[in-house]
Structures are given as C-alpha cells and as structure tokens.
PLY file of the C-alpha trace (Angstrom):
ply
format ascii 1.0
element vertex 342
property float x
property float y
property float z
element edge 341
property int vertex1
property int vertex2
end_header
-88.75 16.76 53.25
-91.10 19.34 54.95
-88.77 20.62 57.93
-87.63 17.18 58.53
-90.78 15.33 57.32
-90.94 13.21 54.14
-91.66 14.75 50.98
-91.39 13.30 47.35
-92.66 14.90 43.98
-93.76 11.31 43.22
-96.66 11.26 46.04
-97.38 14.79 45.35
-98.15 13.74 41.72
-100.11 10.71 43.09
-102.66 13.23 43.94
-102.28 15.78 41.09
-101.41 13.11 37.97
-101.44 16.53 35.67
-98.65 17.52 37.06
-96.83 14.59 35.19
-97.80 16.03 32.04
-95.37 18.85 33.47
-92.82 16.79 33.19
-90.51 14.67 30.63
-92.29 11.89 29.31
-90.10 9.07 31.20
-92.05 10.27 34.06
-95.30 8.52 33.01
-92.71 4.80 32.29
-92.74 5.23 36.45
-96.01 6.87 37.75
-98.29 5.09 35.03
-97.27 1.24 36.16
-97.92 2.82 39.77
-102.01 3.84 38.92
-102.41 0.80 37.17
-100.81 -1.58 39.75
-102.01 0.43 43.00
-105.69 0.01 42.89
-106.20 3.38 44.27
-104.38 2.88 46.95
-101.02 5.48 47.97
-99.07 3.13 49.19
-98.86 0.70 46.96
-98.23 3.39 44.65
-95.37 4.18 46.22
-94.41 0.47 46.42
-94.25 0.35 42.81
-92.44 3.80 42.00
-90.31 3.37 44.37
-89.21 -0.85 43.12
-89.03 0.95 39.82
-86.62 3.22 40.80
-85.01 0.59 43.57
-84.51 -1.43 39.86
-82.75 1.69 38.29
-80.32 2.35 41.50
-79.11 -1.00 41.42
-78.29 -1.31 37.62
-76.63 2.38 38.47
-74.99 0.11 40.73
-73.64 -2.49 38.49
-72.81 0.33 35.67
-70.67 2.49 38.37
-68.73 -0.73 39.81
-67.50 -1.75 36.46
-66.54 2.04 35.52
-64.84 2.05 38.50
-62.80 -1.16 37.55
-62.12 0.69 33.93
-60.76 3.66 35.46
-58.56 1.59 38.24
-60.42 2.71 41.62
-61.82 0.77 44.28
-65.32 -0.92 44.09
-66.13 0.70 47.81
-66.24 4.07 45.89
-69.68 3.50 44.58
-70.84 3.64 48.98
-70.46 7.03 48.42
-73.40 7.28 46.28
-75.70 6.27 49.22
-73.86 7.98 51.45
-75.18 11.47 50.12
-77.01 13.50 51.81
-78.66 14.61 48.45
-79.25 10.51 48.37
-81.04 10.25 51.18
-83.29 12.92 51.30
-84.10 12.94 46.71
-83.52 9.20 45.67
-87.41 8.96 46.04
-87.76 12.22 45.54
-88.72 12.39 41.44
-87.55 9.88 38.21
-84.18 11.16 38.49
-82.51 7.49 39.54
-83.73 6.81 35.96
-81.86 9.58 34.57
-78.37 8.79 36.02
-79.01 4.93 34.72
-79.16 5.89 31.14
-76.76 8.57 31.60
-73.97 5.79 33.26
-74.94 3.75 30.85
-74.25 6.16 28.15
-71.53 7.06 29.32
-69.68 3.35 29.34
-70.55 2.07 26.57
-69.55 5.41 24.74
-65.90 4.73 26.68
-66.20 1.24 25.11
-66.54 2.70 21.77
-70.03 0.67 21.31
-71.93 3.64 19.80
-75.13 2.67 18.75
-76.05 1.20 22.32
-74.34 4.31 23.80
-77.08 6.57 21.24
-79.86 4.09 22.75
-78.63 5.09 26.39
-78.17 8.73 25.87
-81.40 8.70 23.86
-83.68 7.09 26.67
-81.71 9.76 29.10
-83.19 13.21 27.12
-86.39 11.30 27.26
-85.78 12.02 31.11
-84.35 15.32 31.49
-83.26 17.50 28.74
-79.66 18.64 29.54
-77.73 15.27 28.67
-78.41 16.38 25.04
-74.93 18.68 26.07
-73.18 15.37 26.25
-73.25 14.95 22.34
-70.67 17.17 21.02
-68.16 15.26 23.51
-68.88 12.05 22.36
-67.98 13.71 18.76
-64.84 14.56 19.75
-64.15 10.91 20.24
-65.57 9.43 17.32
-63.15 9.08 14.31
-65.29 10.30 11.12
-68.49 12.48 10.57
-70.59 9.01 9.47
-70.13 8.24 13.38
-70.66 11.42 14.63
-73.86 11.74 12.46
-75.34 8.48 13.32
-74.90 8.94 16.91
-76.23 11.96 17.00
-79.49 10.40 14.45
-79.77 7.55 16.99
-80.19 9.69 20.17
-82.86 11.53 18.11
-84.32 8.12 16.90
-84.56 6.55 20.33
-86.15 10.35 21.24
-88.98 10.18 19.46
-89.50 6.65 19.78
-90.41 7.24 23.49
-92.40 10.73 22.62
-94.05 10.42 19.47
-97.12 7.97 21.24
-98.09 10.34 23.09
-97.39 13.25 20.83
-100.06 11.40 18.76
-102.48 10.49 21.59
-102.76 13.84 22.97
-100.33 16.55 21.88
-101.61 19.35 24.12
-100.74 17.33 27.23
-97.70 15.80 25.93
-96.72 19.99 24.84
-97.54 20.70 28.62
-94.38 19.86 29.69
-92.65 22.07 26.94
-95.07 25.30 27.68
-94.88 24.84 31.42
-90.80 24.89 31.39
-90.69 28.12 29.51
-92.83 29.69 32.00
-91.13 28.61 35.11
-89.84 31.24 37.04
-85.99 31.20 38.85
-85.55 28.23 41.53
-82.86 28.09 43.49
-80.11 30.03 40.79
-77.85 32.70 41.50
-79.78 34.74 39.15
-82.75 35.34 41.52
-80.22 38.12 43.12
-79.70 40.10 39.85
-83.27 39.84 38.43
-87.08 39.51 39.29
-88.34 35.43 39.92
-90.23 35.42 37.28
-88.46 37.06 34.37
-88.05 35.82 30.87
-84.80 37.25 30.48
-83.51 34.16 32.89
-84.35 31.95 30.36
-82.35 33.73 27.50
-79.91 34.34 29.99
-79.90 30.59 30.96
-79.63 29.21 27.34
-76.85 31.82 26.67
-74.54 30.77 29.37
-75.28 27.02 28.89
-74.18 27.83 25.44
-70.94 29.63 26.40
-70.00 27.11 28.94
-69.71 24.02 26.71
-67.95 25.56 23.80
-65.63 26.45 26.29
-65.05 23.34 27.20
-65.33 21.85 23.46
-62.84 24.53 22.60
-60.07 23.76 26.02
-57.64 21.01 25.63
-59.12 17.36 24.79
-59.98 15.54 27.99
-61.52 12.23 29.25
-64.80 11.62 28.51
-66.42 11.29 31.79
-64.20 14.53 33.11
-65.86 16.51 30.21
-69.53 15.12 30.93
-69.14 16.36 34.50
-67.88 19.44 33.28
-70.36 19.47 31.17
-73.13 18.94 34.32
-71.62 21.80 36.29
-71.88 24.13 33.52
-75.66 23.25 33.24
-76.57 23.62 36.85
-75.23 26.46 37.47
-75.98 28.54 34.39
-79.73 27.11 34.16
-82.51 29.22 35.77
-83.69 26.60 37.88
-81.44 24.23 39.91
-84.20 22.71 42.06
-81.77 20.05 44.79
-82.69 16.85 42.92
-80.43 17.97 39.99
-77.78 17.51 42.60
-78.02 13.79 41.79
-76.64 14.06 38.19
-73.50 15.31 40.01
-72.86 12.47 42.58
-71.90 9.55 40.07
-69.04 11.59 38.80
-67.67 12.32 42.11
-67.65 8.45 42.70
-65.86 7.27 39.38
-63.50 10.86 39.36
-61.58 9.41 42.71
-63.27 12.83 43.98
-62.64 13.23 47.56
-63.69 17.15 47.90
-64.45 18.19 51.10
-65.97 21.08 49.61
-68.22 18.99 46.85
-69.75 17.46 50.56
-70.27 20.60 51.96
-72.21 21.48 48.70
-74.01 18.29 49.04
-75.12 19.20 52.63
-76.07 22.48 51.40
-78.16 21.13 48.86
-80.12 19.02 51.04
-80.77 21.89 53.41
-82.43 23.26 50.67
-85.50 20.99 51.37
-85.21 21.02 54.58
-85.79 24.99 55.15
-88.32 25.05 52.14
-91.56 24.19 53.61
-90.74 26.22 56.83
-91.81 29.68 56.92
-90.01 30.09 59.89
-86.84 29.12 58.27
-87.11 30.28 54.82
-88.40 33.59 55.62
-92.46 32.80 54.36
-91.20 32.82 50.85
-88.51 30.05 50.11
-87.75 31.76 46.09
-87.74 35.34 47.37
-83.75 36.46 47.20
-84.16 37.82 51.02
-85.02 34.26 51.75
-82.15 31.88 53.72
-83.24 29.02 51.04
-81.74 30.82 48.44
-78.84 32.26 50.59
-78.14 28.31 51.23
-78.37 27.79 47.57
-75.98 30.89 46.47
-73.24 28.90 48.89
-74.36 25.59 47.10
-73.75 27.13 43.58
-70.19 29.30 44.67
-68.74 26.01 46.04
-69.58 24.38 42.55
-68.40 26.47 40.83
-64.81 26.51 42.27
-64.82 22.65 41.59
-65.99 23.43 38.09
-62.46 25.40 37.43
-60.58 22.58 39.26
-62.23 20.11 37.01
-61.50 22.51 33.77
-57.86 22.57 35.45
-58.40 26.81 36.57
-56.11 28.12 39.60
-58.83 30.64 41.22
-56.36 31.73 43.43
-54.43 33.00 40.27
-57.20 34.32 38.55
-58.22 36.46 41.68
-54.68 37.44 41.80
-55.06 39.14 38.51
-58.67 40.25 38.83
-57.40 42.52 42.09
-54.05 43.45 40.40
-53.78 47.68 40.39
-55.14 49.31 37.13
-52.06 50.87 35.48
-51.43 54.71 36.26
-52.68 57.04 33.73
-50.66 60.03 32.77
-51.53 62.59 30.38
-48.85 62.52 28.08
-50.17 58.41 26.99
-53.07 60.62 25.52
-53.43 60.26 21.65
-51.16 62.40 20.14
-48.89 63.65 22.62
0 1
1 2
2 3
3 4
4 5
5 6
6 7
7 8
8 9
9 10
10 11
11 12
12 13
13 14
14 15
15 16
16 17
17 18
18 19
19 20
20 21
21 22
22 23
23 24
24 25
25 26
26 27
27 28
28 29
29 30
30 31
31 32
32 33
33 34
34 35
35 36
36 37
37 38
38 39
39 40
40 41
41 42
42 43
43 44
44 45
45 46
46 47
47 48
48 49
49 50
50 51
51 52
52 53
53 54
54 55
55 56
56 57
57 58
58 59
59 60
60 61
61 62
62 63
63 64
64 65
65 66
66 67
67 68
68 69
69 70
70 71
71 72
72 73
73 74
74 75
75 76
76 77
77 78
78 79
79 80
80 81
81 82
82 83
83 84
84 85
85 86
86 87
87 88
88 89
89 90
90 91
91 92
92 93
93 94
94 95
95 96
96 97
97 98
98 99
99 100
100 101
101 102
102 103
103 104
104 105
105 106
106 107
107 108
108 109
109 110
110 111
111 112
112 113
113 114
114 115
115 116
116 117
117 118
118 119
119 120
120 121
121 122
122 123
123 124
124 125
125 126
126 127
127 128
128 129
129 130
130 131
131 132
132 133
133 134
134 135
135 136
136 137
137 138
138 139
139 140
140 141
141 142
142 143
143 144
144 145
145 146
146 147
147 148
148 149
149 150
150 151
151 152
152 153
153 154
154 155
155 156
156 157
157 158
158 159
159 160
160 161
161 162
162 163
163 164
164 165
165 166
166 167
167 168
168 169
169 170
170 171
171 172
172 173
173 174
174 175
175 176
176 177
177 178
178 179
179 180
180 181
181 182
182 183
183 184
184 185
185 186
186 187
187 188
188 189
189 190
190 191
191 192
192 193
193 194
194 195
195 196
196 197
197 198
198 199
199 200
200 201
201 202
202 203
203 204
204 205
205 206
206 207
207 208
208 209
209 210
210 211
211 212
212 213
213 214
214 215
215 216
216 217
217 218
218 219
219 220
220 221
221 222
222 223
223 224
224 225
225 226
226 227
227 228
228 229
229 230
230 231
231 232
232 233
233 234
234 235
235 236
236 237
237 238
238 239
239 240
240 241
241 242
242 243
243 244
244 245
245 246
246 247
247 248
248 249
249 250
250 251
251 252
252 253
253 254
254 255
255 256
256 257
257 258
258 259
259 260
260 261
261 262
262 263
263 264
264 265
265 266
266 267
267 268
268 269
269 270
270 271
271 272
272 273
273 274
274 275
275 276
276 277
277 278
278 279
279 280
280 281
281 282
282 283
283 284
284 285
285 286
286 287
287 288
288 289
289 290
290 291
291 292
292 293
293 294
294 295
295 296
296 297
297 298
298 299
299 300
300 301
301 302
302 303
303 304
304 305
305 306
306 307
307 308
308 309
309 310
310 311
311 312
312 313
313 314
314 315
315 316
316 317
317 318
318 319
319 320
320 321
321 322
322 323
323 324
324 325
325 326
326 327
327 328
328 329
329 330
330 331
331 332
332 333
333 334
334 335
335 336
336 337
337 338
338 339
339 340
340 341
C-alpha cells in the first residue's frame, strides 16, 4: 500500500528483475513464469504471479482444513485466514503464500509421521525463506532414533540444493546476491532500531544470538505439540530477527487458525502490522523517514512486536503478570553486619 494505494514487491520487481536476485531463489519459480508468459506487458505479469500464488493459497487451503479436522476444530476457522488484515493488504504482496504452503505442508505430514515427504515440504520452504530451517530440531524431538532424525534433516538439505544448485552453477554471483545483500541490510521494523544505529552490524550478531537463545529454550521447556512449538518457534524468529518487514506477519496467521486462537490482542497486532504499510510511504505520517526510531512506523511496529511477545509467553505457558510481580518485588535491605566477615 502507499497511504492507502496498492503496493506489492512483486510489481516493484517487475521493473527492477535484480532485485529478485535479492531474494531466495523460490522467488524466480514465481516472477520467471511471469516474464516469460507476460510478453512485456505488467499486467499480465501480475495475472500470472498472482494465479501462481492464487494456486498456493488454495492448496494452503486444503492443507489447513484437514489440520483443522486432525486437531478437532471447525472447518470455518480457516475464514480467518482471509479475514486478516495482514491478508488483505500482503497476500500479493511478495512469494510468501508459497512459503506458508510448504510450511503447512510440512508441518502435516510431519504430524502424520510421513517423514521423507515432510523433508521434501520443509526443504522447498528454506528454498523460500530461511527461518523454517528452526523447525528441524522439533521435528527431532518427535522422531524415534537418530537414523530418522539424520535423514530428515539430509532430505531438507537434499531438496535445498536441488532447487539452488542450477543457479549456483549458472551464475553464482547473482545467485550469492541474495546471501551478501541480507547481511548488509540494515534494522526494519525491530525493536532494536531503539537501542542501536539502523544500520549496525551488531543487529545481526545480536539477531542470530537471540534466535539462538529462543529455540533452545523452547527445545529445552517441557515437550509440546508440534504445531504449538513451530509457532513458538515463529514468534521467537520475528521478534529477535533484525528485520521484521509486515509480510512476515503471514507465517503467523496459519497457526492462529489451527491453535483455536481467538486473541483479541494477536488482531490488534495484526492491525498494527498492516498499518505498517499504510504510514510507510507517507512522509506526513511516518515522519519523512519510515526506519528512523523517531518515526510513528516504527512506534506502530514496537506495539506490534510487545503484543507478540506477550502471546509468545502464553504460547510457552508464562504468567507475565507473575513474572512482573517478581521483577518489581523490593530488593532485600542491606545491613552492614551481612558484610563478609562480620
């Protein structure tokens, strides 16, 4: 959206293709079918893209409706995916529909113990963004001997570098783009723009380190379900990562729908998130620099990120009222004869 005009990354890389070299290869499966099918012309571009995608959403479709029926809820559940705001203003926004399909799909056929197509799943998924490589270890804890656990892991890795390695061979400068690009990107819409400068490479060690904390964490709580440790998982990667640019939001929204998640605070997030958009290209709005920490954007995004994190210690089973309790409990009284040696 610019203020409340359409805006999609897809267009924008309609007229700068290098940008999709910025990007995770899976990109090129959409855009790529879209230049060759278009014949120069945008909107059959988008036609394309956007019946790719159309494709993906409904298989998400099919994948969340018979999750739904494994976990006991009600079909009408899976509504709430298009009733997102997040939905409506990213679902064309970038590949991401394509993500959540092989992540869904992943994710069932891990709960129906069918591993190898679960590895094929999860493998086409890193292909598309990065992060679901966090969803490995979890699977691990489900699997009954290290043969399992080894070829799953092999598999993802396999399916990997299946998708990469032809254009690792074509032209490895433009398929490295996306990896050199990444570790330059400055902080987008994290928390951390407030405690250090947008472009510092300490976010990204900082990033990685967090990421890292948060899922051995979670590996290291009590055992839970699958799909409640994947969105665990999600919230510990969105929130620690340097960037959390609004279409990440999307990764979020399945697990609401097959969680029986009814958060009024998860849709106040989700609003939240799609203001994000909404104020960016508005200089009026976002203050004439949308990642500047003086900025509303990123005030709107520090609300975004609190409110998901308080559903990230519900999901991990915290009581924040209890831990605030004890954060603002009186520091004991100190009285010179508890000195050493009195």
């Amino acid at each position: 959206m610019i203020g409340f005009a359409f805006y999609s990354d897809l267009v924008y890389w309609y007229y700068n293709p290098v940008v999709i070299s910025m990007n995770a290869v899976m990109a090129r499966f959409v855009t790529y079918p879209g230049f060759l099918l278009a014949g120069g012309n945008v909107g059959g571009y988008v036609l394309v893209t956007g019946t790719i995608l159309f494709f993906a959403l409904m298989l998400s479709v099919v994948l969340l409706l018979k999750l739904l029926r494994l976990f006991g809820l009600q079909s009408w559940r899976a509504l709430l995916l298009a009733m997102s705001p997040s939905f409506f203003f990213f679902a064309y926004c970038n590949i991401d529909m394509v993500g959540i399909l092989f992540i869904l799909g992943a994710l069932y056929f891990a709960l129906k113990q069918k591993w190898t197509v679960s590895a094929v799943s999860l493998g086409l998924a890193v292909a598309t963004k990065v992060f679901p490589i966090l969803y490995v270890p979890f699977v691990w804890l489900e699997q009954d001997s290290w043969k399992q656990r080894v070829k799953y892991a092999a598999m993802v890795a396999l399916v990997w570098s299946a998708v990469n390695l032809p254009f690792m061979f074509a032209n490895f400068q433009d398929w490295y783009l996306f990896v050199s690009v990444q570790g330059q990107w400055g902080l987008e819409n994290s928390w951390m723009i407030f405690v250090m400068p947008q472009l510092s490479p300490a976010s990204h060690y900082l990033s990685y380190l967090l990421i890292s904390l948060g899922v051995i964490h979670i590996l290291r709580r009590e055992k839970m379900p699958l799909e409640r440790a994947w969105f665990a998982a999600t919230l510990v990667f969105v929130l620690a990562s340097f960037k959390f640019p609004p279409t990440y939001f999307l990764y979020l929204l399945p697990y609401v729908v097959i969680l029986g998640c009814n958060s009024l605070e998860f849709l106040v997030a989700d609003i939240l998130n799609a203001l994000i958009i909404a104020t960016w290209f508005t200089s009026w709005i976002n203050g004439g620099d949308p990642l500047a920490s003086s900025s509303p954007t990123q005030w709107i995004s520090l609300v975004r990120q609190v409110i998901l994190l308080g559903i990230l210690m519900r999901v991990l089973r915290y009581d924040p009222r209890a831990i605030l309790r004890e954060m603002l409990k009186p520091l004991p009284s100190f009285h010179a004869s508890d000195t050493l040696g009195s």
